[in-house]
N, C-alpha and C positions, 0 to 999 in steps of 0.2 A: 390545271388545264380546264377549257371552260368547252363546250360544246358549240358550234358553229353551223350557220349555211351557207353557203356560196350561193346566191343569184345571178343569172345573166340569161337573157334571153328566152323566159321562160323555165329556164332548166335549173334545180338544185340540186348543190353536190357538196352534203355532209363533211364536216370538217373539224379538228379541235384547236384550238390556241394554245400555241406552245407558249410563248411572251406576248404579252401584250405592254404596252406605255399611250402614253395619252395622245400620241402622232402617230402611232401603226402596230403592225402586230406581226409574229410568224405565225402561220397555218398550218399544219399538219394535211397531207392529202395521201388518198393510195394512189392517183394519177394525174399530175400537175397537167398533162399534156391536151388543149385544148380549152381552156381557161383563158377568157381574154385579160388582157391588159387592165381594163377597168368594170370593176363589177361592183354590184353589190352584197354586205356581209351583213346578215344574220347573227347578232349575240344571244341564244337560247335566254340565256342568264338571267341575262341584264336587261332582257326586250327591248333592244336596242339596233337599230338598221344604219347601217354609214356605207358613204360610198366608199371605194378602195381601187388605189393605182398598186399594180407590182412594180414593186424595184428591184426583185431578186426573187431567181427559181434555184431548186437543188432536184432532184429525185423524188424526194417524199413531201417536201418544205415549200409554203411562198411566203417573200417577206413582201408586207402591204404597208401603202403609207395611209391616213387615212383624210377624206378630203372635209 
C-alpha cells in the first residue's frame, strides 16, 4: 500500500492505494461520499500527480482510471 492524496477544488483528502496497474488504481477512503467524479491524485511515493476519473465506489473503496 502506497500513501495518497486526493485533490479537488482546493481540498485534500488523505488516502492509500490498495492495487494499483499502469491504467488506474483502487483507493482506500474513511468517506468516499463527496468526492467528485474527476480529481486529482497525489502518489506520496513516487512524487507523482495524475488526473483521475472514478469508475467504481464501495463504502471504504474508489476504483480510478487514470487519464
Amino acid at each position: 500500500m502506497k500513501s495518497a492524496t486526493i485533490e479537488y477544488n482546493g481540498r485534500t483528502i488523505a488516502c492509500l492505494i490498495r492495487n494499483q496497474s499502469d491504467t488506474g488504481a483502487s483507493l482506500e477512503v474513511v468517506n468516499p461520499l463527496g468526492i467528485p467524479a474527476q480529481f486529482s491524485l497525489l502518489i506520496i511515493a513516487d512524487r507523482l500527480r495524475c488526473g483521475c476519473t472514478v469508475i467504481w465506489r464501495t463504502e471504504h473503496l474508489i476504483g480510478v482510471k487514470f487519464h
